[in-house]
Every structure is written in structure tokens, then in C-alpha cells.
C-alpha positions as CSV (number, residue, x, y, z in Angstrom):
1,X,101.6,81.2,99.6
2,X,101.9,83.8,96.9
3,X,102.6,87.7,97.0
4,X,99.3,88.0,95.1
5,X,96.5,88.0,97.1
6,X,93.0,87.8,95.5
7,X,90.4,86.7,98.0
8,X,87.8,89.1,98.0
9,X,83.7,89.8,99.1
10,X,81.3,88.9,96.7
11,X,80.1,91.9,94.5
12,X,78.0,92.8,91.6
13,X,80.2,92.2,88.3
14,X,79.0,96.4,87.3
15,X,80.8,97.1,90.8
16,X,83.4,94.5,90.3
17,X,84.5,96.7,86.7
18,X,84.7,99.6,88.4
19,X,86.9,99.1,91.2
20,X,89.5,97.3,89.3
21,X,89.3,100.2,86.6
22,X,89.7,102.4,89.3
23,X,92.7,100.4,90.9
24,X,94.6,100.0,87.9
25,X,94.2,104.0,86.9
26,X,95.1,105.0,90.4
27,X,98.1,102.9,90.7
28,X,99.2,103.9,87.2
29,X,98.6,107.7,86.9
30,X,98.2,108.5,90.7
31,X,94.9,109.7,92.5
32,X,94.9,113.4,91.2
33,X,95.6,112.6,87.8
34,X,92.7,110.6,87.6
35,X,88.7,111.5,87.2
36,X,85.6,109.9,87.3
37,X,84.9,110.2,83.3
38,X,88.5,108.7,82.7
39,X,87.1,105.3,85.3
40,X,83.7,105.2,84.0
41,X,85.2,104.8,80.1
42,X,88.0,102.4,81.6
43,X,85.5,100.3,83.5
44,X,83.2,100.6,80.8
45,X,80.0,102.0,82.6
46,X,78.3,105.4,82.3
47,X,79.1,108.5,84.5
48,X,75.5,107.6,85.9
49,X,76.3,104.1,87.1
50,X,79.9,105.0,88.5
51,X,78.2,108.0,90.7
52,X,75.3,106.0,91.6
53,X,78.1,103.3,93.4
54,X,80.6,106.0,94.6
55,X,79.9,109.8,95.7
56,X,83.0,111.3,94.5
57,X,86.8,110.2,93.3
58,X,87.5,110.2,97.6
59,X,85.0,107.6,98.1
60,X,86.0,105.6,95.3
61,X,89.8,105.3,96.6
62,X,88.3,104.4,100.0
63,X,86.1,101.8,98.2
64,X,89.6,100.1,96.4
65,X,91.4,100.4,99.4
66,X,88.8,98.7,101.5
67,X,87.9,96.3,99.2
68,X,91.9,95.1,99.2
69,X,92.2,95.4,103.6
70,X,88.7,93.0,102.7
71,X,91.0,90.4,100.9
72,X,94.0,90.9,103.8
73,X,91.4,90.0,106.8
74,X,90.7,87.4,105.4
75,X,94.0,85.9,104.4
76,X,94.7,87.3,107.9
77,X,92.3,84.9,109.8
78,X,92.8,82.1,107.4
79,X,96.9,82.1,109.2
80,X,95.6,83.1,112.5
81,X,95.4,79.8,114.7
82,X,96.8,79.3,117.3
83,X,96.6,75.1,117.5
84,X,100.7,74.5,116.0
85,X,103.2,75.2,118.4
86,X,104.2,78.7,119.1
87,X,106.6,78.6,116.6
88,X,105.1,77.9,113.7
89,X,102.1,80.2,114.3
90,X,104.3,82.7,114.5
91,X,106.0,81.9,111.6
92,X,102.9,81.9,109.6
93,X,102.0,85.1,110.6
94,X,105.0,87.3,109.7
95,X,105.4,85.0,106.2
96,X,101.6,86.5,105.3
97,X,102.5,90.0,106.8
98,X,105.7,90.5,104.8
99,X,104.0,89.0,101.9
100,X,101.5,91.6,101.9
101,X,103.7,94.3,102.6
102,X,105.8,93.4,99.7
103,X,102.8,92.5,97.4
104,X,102.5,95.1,94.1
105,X,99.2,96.0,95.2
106,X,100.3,96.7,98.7
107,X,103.1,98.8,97.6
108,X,101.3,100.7,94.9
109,X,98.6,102.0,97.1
110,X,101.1,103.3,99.5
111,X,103.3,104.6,97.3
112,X,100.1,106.8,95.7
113,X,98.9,107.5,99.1
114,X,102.4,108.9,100.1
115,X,102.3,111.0,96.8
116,X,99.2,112.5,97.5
117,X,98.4,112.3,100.7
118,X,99.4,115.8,101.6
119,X,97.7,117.4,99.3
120,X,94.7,115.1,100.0
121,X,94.8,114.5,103.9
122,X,91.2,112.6,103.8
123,X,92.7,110.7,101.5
124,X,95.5,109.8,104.0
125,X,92.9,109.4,106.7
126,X,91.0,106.8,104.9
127,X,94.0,104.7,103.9
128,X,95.0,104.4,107.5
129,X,92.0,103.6,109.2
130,X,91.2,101.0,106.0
131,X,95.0,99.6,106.0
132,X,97.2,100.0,108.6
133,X,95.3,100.8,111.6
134,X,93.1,97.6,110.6
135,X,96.1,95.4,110.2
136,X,97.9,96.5,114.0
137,X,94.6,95.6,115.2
138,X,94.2,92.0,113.7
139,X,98.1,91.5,114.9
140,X,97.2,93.3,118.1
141,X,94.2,90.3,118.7
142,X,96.4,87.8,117.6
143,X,99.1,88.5,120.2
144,X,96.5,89.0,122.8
145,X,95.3,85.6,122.4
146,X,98.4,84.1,122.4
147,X,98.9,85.7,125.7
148,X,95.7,84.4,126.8
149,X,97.2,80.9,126.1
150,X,100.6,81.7,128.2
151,X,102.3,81.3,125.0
152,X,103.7,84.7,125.3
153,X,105.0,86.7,128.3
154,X,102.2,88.7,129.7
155,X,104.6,91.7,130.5
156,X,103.3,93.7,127.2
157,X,101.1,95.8,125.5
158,X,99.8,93.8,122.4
159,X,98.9,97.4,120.9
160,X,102.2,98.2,121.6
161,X,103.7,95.2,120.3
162,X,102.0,95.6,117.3
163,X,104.1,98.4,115.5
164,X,107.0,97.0,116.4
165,X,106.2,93.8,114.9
166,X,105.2,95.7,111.5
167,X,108.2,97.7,111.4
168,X,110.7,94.4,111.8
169,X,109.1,93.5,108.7
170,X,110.5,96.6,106.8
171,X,113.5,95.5,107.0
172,X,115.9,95.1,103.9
173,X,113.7,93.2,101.8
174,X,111.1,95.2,102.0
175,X,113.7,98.4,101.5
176,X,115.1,96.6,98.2
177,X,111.1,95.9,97.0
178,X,109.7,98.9,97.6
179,X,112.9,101.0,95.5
180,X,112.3,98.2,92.8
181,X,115.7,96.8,93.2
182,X,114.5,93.4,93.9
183,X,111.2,93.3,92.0
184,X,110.7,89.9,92.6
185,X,112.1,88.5,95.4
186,X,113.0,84.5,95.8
187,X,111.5,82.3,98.1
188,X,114.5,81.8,99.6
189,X,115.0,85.6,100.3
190,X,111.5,85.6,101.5
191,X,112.2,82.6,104.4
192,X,115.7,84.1,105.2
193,X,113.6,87.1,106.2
194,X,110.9,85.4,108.1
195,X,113.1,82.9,109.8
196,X,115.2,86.0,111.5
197,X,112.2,87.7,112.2
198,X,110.5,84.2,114.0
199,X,113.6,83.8,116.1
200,X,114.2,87.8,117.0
201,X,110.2,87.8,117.9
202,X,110.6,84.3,119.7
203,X,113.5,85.3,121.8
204,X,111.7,88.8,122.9
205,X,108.3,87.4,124.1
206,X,107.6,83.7,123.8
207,X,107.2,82.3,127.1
208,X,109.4,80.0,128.8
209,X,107.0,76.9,128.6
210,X,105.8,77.6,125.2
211,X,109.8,77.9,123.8
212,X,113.4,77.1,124.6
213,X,115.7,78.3,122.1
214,X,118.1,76.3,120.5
215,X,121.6,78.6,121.8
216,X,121.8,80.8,124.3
């Protein structure tokens, strides 16, 4: 699987050239130094066409943000089955998670939002309910049904769970990405990562019957 992640909804090609505009100028020059006349000439559309899609520059980062959480569901439920063993479903799903979290796109729109988010709190708002509060909740369901199964111990919170699943994940890798000391990490960085994440994960909640590990 690659770190670039492209599937997206279907939209008009005029839209389409705007929210990549929008997405490259927002990642590039941050949110406040950007303005609607400098995405209508990147994107190539009149100021009339870019209001008539998006009210303001707010609703234009929500738009970019949502159209990306878009592509992560579903990436999300193309990983989420549950028919492999435990293991390997597992697996699966912290190699997507840390991918995205370690994707340029992923990392640019978080580092604008932390740049300007308190200066533009709806701004922060919108990101989380669009990204992170979206993606707890798909790991959230994912656990639950795994529960369902008895593939996990039923002694948990799955909302609870969540975070702490996330925030494994943001581990050194993720440190060494995000600062741009490892711009490009290797595959075999990538599986080191998810392999110790897999077995911390499998030893905490897997159930019994659904996976012995292999020492003590």
C-alpha cells in the first residue's frame, strides 16, 4: 500500500480544480495567508464560480479537509474485514492508520491547522470533527465488531480504546516524519513499526481463543 492515498468521491472537474488549488495553496502558504482571489486564479475559475461552490475561505478548508477524511473512509473500509485471523486484521489496520498518519497530505493539514488553529478556532473545530474524531470512530466500530466476534476481550471501552490505539502510532516514526528527519521512510521502517504495534495491541486485548502468543 502506498503513503499516497488518492481515492476520492466523484465531483464536477470545475470543483475538482478548485479544491486541489486550494489544497496545494493552503499547505504551501498556510490558511491565513491565502484568499479566495489568490484560489480562484490558481484553480483557474472566476471569483463567481469559487463563491458559488464555497461561502467563504472557512468553508473551503472544511471542503479540502472533508474531501481527504472522504478518501481515508474509504481506504478505511476497504482494510476493515474481519474474515483473516485476528492477527492479520489487525495488522492491516494499524499499516493503513500509520500510513495515513505519516502521508504528506495528512501531515500538511495538521501542521497548518496547528499553525492556525488558535487564531482560527472554527477552523480547528472543523478539522477535528472532519479528521480525527471521524477516524476514532471508524477504529472505535472496528474494535466493537471484533468484540462482537470474541476476538477481543470484552472488558473495554472501544471509544476508549480508540485513542490509545492512535497515539501508539505516534510513535518514533511518526516523530522522525513529522520533523522531516525521515522524509521518506522505508518499508522496512514502516513493518518494524507495525509489527511492534500488532504484537503490543495483540498481547493487551486479543482474546484467549482468538490468539496465543508466541513467548510468554
Amino acid at each position: 500500500m502506498s503513503a499516497q492515498m488518492d481515492i476520492t468521491p466523484e465531483i464536477s472537474p470545475k470543483r475538482r480544480q478548485v479544491l486541489d488549488a486550494a489544497g496545494r495553496l493552503f499547505l504551501s502558504e498556510g490558511f491565513a495567508a491565502v484568499s479566495m482571489d489568490t484560489v480562484a486564479r490558481e484553480a483557474g475559475v472566476s471569483k463567481a464560480t469559487l463563491y458559488a461552490y464555497f461561502s467563504g475561505k472557512d468553508a473551503l478548508f472544511g471542503a479540502v479537509v472533508s474531501e481527504r477524511c472522504a478518501s481515508m473512509v474509504g481506504h478505511s473500509r476497504i482494510v476493515s474485514d474481519h474474515d483473516a485471523p485476528l492477527a492479520e486484521c489487525l495488522r492491516r489496520q494499524i499499516d493503513f492508520w500509520l500510513r495515513f498518519l505519516i502521508s504528506p497530505q495528512a501531515l500538511g493539514t495538521y501542521r497548518t491547522v496547528l499553525a492556525e488553529g488558535t487564531r482560527f478556532p472554527d477552523l480547528a473545530r472543523a478539522f477535528f470533527r472532519s479528521g480525527p474524531a471521524l477516524g476514532l470512530s471508524l477504529i472505535a466500530q472496528w474494535i466493537a465488531e471484533e468484540q462482537r466476534r470474541g476476538r477481543l476481550r470484552q472488558n473495554f471501552d472501544p471509544a476508549k480504546v480508540a485513542p490509545q490505539f492512535i497515539a501508539l502510532l505516534r510513535g518514533d516514526l511518526y516523530i522522525k516524519v513529522a520533523l522531516g528527519l525521515v522524509p521518506a521512510p522505508s518499508e522496512e521502517a514502516i513493518a518494524a513499526e507495525v509489527d511492534g504495534a500488532t504484537d503490543l495491541l495483540l498481547r493487551a486485548f486479543a482474546a484467549p481463543s482468538a490468539w496465543t502468543p508466541d513467548t510468554p
